[in-house]
C-alpha positions as CSV (number, residue, x, y, z in Angstrom):
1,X,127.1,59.7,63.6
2,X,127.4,59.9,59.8
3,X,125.2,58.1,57.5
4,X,127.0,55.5,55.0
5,X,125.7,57.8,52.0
6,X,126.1,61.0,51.2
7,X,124.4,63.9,52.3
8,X,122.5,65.4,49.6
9,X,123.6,69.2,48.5
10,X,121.2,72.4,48.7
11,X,120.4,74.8,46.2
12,X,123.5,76.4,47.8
13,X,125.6,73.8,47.2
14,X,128.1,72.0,44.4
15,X,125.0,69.5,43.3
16,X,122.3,72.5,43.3
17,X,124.8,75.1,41.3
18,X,126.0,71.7,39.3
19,X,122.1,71.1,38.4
20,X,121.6,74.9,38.0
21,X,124.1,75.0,35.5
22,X,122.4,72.0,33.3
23,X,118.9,73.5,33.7
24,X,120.6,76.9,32.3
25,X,122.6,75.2,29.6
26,X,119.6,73.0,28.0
27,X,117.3,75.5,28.2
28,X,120.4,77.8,26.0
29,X,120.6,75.0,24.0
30,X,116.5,75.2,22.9
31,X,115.5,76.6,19.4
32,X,116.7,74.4,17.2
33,X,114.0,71.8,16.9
34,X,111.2,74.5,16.9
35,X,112.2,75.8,13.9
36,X,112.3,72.7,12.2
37,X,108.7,71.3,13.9
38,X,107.0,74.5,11.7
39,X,107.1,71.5,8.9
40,X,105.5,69.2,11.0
41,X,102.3,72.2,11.1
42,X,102.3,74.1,7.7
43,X,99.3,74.1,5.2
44,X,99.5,70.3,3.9
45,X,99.1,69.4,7.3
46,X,95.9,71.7,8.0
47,X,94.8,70.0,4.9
48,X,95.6,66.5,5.8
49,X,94.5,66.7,9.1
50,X,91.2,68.7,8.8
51,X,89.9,66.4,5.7
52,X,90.5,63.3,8.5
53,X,88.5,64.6,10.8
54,X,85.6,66.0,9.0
55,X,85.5,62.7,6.9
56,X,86.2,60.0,9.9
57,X,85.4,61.9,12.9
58,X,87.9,60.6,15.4
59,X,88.8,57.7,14.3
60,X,92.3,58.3,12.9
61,X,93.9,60.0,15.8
62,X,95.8,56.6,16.6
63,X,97.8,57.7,13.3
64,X,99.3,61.6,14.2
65,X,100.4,59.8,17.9
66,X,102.4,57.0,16.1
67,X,103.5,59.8,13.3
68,X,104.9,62.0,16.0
69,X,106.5,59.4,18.0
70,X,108.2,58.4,14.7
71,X,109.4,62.1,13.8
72,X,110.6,62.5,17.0
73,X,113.4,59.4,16.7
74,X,113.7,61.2,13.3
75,X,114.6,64.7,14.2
76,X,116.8,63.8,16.5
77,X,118.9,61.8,14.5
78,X,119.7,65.0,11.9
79,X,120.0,66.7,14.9
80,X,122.8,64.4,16.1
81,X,124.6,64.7,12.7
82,X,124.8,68.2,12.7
83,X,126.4,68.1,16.5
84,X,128.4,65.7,16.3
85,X,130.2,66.1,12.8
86,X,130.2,70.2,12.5
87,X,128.2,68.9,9.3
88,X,124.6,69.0,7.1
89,X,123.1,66.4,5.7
90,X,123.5,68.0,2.4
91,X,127.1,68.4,3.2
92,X,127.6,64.4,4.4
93,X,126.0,63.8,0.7
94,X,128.1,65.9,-0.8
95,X,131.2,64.6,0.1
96,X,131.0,61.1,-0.6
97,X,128.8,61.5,-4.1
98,X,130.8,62.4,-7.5
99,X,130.1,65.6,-9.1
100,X,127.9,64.4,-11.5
101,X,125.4,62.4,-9.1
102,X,125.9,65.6,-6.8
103,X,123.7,68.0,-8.9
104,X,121.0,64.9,-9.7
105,X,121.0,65.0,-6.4
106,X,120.4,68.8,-6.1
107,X,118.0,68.8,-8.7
108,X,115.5,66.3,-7.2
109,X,115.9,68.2,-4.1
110,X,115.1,71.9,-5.4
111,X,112.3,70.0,-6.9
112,X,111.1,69.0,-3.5
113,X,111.9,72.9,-2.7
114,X,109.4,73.3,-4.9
115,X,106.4,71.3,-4.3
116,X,106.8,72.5,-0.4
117,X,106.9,76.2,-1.4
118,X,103.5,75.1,-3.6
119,X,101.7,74.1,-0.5
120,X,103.0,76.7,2.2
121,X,102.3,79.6,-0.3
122,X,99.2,78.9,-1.3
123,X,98.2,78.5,2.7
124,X,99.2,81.5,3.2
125,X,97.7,83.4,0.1
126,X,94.6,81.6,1.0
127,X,94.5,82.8,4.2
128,X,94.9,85.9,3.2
129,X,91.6,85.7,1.1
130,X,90.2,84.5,3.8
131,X,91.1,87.2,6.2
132,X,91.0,90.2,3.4
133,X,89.6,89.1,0.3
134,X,93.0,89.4,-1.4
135,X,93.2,87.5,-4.8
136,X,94.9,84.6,-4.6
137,X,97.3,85.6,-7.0
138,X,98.4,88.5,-5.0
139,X,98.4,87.1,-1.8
140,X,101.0,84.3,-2.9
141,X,103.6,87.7,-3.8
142,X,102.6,89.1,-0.8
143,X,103.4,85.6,1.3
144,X,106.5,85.5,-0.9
145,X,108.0,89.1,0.1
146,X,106.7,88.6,4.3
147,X,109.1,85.5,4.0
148,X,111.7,87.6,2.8
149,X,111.7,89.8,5.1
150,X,111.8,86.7,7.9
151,X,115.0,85.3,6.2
152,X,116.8,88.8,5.7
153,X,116.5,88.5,9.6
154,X,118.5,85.2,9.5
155,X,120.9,86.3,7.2
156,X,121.7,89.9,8.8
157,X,120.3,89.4,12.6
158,X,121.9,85.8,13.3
159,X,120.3,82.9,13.3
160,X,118.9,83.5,17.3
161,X,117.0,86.3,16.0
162,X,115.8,84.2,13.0
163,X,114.7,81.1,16.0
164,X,112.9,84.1,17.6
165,X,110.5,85.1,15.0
166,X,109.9,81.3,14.1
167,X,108.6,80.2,17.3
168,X,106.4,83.5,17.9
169,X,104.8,82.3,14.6
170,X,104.3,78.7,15.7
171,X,102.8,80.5,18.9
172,X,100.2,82.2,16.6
173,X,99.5,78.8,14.9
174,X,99.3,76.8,18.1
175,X,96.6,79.5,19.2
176,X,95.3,79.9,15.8
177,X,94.1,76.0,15.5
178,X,93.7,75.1,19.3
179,X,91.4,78.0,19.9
180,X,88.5,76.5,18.7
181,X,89.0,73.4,20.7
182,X,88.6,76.3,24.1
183,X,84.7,77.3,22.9
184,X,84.1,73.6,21.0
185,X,86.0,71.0,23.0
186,X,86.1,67.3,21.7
187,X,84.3,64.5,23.1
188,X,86.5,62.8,25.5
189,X,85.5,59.6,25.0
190,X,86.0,59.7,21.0
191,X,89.2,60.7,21.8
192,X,90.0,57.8,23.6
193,X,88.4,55.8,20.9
194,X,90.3,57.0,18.5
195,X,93.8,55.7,20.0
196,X,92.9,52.7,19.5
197,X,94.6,51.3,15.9
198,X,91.7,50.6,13.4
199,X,90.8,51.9,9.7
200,X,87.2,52.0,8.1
201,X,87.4,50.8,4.4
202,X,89.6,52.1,1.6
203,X,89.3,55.7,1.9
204,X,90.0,55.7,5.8
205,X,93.3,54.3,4.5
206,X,94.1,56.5,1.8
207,X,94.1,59.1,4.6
208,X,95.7,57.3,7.0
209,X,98.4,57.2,4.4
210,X,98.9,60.6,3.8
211,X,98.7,61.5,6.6
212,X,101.7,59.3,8.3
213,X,103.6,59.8,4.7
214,X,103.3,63.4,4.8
215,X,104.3,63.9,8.3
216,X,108.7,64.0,7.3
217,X,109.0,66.6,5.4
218,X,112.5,66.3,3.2
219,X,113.1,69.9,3.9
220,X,112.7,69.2,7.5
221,X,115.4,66.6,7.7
222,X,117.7,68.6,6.4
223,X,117.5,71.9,7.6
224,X,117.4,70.2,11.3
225,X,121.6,69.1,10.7
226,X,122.1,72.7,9.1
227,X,120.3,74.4,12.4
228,X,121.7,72.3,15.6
229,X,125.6,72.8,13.4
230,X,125.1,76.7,13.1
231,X,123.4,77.0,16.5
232,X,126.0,75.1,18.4
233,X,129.1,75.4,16.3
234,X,131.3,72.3,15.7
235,X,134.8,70.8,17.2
236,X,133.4,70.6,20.3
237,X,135.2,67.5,22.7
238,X,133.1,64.3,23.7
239,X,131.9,65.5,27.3
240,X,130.2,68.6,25.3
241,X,128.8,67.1,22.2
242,X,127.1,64.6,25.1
243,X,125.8,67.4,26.9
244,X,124.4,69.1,23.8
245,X,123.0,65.6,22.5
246,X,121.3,65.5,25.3
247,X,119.7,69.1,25.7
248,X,118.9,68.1,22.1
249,X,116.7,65.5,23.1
250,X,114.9,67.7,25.4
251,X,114.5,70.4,22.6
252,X,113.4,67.4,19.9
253,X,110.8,66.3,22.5
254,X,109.2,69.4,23.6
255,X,109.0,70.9,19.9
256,X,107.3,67.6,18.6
257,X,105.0,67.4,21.6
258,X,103.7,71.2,20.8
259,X,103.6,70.0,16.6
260,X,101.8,67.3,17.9
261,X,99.4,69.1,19.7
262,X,98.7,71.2,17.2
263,X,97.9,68.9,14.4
264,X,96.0,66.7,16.6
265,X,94.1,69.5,17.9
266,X,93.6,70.7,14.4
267,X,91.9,66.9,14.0
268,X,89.7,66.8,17.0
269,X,88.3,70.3,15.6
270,X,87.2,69.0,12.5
271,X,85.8,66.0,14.0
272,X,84.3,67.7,16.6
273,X,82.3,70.7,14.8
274,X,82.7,69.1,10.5
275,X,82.3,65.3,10.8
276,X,79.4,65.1,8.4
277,X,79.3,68.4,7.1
278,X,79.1,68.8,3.5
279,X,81.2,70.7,1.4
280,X,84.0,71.0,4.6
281,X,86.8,68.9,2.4
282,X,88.6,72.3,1.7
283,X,90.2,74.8,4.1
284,X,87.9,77.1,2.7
285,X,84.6,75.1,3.4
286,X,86.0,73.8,6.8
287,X,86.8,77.7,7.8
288,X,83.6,79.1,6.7
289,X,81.9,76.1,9.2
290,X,83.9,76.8,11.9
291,X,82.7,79.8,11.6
292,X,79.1,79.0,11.8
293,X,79.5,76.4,14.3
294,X,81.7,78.3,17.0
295,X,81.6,81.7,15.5
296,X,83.1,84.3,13.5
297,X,86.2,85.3,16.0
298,X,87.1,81.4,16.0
299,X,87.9,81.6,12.3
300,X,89.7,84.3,12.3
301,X,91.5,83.0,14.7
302,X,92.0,79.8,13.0
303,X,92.5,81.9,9.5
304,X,95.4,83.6,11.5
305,X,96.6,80.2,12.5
306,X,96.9,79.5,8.6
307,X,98.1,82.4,7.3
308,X,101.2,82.6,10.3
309,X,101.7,78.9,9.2
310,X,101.8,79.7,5.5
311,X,104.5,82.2,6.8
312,X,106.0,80.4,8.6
313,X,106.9,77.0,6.6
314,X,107.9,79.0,3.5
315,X,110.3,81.1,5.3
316,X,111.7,77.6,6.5
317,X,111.7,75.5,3.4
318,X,113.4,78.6,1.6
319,X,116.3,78.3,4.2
320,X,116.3,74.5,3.9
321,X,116.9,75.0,0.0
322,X,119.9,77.4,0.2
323,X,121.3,74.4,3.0
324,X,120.8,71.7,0.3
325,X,122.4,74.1,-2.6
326,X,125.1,74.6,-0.4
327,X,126.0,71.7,0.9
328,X,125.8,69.7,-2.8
329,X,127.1,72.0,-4.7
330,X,129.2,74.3,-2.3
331,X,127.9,77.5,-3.5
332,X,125.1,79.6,-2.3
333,X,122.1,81.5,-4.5
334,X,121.7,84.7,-3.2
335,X,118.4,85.7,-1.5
336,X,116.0,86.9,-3.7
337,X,117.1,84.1,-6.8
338,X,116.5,81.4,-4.9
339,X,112.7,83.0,-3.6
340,X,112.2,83.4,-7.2
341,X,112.9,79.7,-7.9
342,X,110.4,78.2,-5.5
343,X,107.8,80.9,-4.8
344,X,106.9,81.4,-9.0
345,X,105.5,77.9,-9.6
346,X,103.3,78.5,-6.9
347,X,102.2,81.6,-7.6
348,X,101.5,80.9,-11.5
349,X,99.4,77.8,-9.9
350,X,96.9,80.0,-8.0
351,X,97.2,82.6,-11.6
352,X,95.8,79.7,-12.8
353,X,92.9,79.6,-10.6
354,X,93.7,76.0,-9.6
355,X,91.8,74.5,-6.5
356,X,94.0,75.4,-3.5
357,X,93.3,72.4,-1.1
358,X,93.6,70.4,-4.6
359,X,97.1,72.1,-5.1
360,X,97.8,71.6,-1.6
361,X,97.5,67.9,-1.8
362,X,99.2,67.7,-5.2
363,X,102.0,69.2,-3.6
364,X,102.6,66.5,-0.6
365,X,102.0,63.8,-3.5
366,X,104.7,65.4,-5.2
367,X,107.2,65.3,-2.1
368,X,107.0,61.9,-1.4
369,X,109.0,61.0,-4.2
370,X,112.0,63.0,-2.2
371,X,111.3,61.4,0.9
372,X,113.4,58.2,0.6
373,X,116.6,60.9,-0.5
374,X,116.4,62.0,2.6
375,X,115.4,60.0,5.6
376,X,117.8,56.9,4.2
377,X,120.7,58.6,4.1
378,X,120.2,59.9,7.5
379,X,119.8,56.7,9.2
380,X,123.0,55.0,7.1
381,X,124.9,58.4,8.1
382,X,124.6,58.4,12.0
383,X,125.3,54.5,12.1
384,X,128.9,55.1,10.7
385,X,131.2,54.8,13.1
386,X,133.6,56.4,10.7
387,X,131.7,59.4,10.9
388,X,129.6,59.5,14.0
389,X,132.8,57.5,16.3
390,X,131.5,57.2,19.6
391,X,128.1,58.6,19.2
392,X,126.9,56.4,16.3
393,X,123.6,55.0,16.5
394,X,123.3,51.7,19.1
395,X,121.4,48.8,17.8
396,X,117.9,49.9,19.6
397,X,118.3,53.4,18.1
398,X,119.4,52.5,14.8
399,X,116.8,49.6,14.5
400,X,114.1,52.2,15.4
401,X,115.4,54.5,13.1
402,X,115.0,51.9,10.5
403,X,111.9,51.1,11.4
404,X,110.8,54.2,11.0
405,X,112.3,54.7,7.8
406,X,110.4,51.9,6.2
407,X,107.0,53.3,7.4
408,X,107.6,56.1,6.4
409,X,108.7,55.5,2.9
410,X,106.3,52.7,2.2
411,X,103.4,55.0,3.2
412,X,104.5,57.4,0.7
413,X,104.7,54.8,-1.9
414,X,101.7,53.9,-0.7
415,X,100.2,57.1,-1.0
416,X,101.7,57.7,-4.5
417,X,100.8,54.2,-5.8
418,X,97.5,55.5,-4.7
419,X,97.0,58.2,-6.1
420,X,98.2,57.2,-9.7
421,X,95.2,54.7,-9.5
422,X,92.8,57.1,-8.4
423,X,93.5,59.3,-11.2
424,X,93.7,56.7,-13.8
């Protein structure tokens, strides 16, 4: 006697080879979002991050959850453009802004090149002094030429080979600044405390503003579209970009989760081992405490972690740049130009002997005036049905996307506004 439902299929059978088959073709579909999450974990961030928790303990953990929850929606939706359109960001801009407001548009965004070069080579010349004593001078060339070499790889190896190298470097930082947390782990009850949504006075709030404002990166946002369009081509029909969208949410999700980790690991260390330790509101000072505090292999460890994000991030805002020059003003600078135009401002920075947590800080400042280029387009972009057809953003989607949007942007405003006043 046969039941009124079906019987279910075996690994042997059309449901188990059907479910095979999607396993196999989201994990094929992973890499994409990784490379992009090395924004969401390069120097600024070790900055931010550590100066929370040796200044407030615990307490601001509550804001890197709701900041990761918010790039997640974020990622995904440059993600989305690039699949379902064949298209960039950059490109989408491109095409619907006159020639003129086309290279203002560049301009401001090789700007923001910039000011994220600033910050990723100076964490990784620093942690080069760190590890080696190497000026920091020198150590910003030598950053500058490593992240040639990791780009060369993208251009001659494919872009697989390039996803490759990325996520064995966000492997280094993930061990880099978790280790600690292994020989020094965080008290689980501050932890929990620190979920909870609450600031402490004014300075607890500046923080808690750059922190959330620095956390999408306009690099990040656009380079995603660029990635997920040269990793997964374009033209594809509706039943495959639905299938891709959806291994991209996977991808989005478990690359966030690990950026996540890191930065709230990077948080609970501070807090941990610097909450009231003077003179631990630089890298430098919070490396050499770690040090003390948990030992010498721990910060080297977490030196490594800063040095392979230095790497890392540069390599990646350098490909982000040649996306945004290419899809504004449809022609490419080769390789070693367009490493000349971001990596010297940083470089004559640290000639200068300027402070390099100071710079680091300066640079995020600096990059949220570009934030708002990027992040409102993107939401305006995959709610056009004339673009997006089918797979334009719903009303939950788009009004989260738009939600997110505004926090984002009135942070950095927030943050800017801030800082103006604290240097007046």
């Amino acid at each position: 006697m046969t039941s009124g439902n079906p019987a279910p299929q075996d690994a042997t059978g059309a449901g188990g080879t059907t479910a095979r088959a999607s396993s196999h073709g989201t994990i094929a579909a992973l890499g994409p979002a990784f490379v992009a999450a090395i924004a969401y974990v390069d120097p600024g961030n070790v900055a931010a991050n550590v100066s929370a928790g040796a200044g407030h303990g615990y307490l601001l953990v509550w804001v890197l959850v709701l900041a990761n929850l918010m790039a997640m929606v974020i990622q995904y939706l440059s993600a989305k453009l690039g699949i379902v359109t064949g298209l960039s960001l950059p490109q989408v801009l491109g095409g619907s802004l006159p020639p003129g407001t086309r290279v203002l548009y560049w301009a401001q965004a090789q700007l923001m090149a910039i000011a994220t070069d600033v910050a990723e080579v100076i964490g990784g010349a620093l942690a080069l002094w760190l590890l080696f004593g190497i000026p920091l001078a020198l150590g910003g060339v030598i950053v500058a030429a490593l992240s040639m070499l990791v780009l060369a790889l993208q251009n001659h190896r494919g872009q697989r080979v390039f996803e490759t190298v990325i996520l064995g470097m966000l492997g280094i930082i993930t061990v880099g600044f978790l280790g600690g947390l292994v020989v020094g782990p965080p008290d689980p009850r501050g932890v929990l405390d620190g979920l909870v949504p609450r600031l402490e006075g004014f300075e607890s709030l500046v923080i808690a503003a750059g922190m959330l404002g620095a956390t999408v990166m306009p690099h990040a946002i656009y380079i995603h579209s660029a990635l997920s369009r040269d990793r997964h081509g374009m033209g594809h029909a509706p039943e495959r970009v639905s299938q891709l969208l959806r291994a991209t949410r996977v991808d989005v999700v478990l690359a966030l989760v690990v950026a996540g980790a890191v930065n709230i690991g990077m948080l609970l260390l501070a807090a941990r081992n610097l909450y009231g330790v003077e003179g631990t509101d630089t890298i430098e000072g919070a490396q050499h405490a770690i040090s003390d505090a948990l030992g010498p292999a721990v910060g080297v460890v977490f030196s490594l972690g800063l040095l392979a994000s230095g790497l890392a991030s540069t390599a990646v805002g350098a490909y982000a740049g040649d996306v945004v020059t290419a899809g504004l003003l449809r022609w490419r600078i080769p390789l070693l130009a367009r490493r000349l135009i971001t990596v010297i401002p940083a470089v004559v920075i640290l000639a200068l002997g300027a402070e390099p947590t100071a710079a680091l800080v300066g640079s995020q400042v600096v990059l949220s005036f570009g934030i708002a280029f990027a992040l409102i387009p993107l939401v305006r972009a995959t709610g056009r049905a004339s673009l997006m057809g089918r797979f334009r953003n719903g009303p939950v989607l788009a009004a989260i996307g738009w939600v997110s949007a505004a926090i984002v942007v009135v942070l950095n405003v927030v943050l800017l506004v801030m800082g103006v006043g604290n240097v007046g």
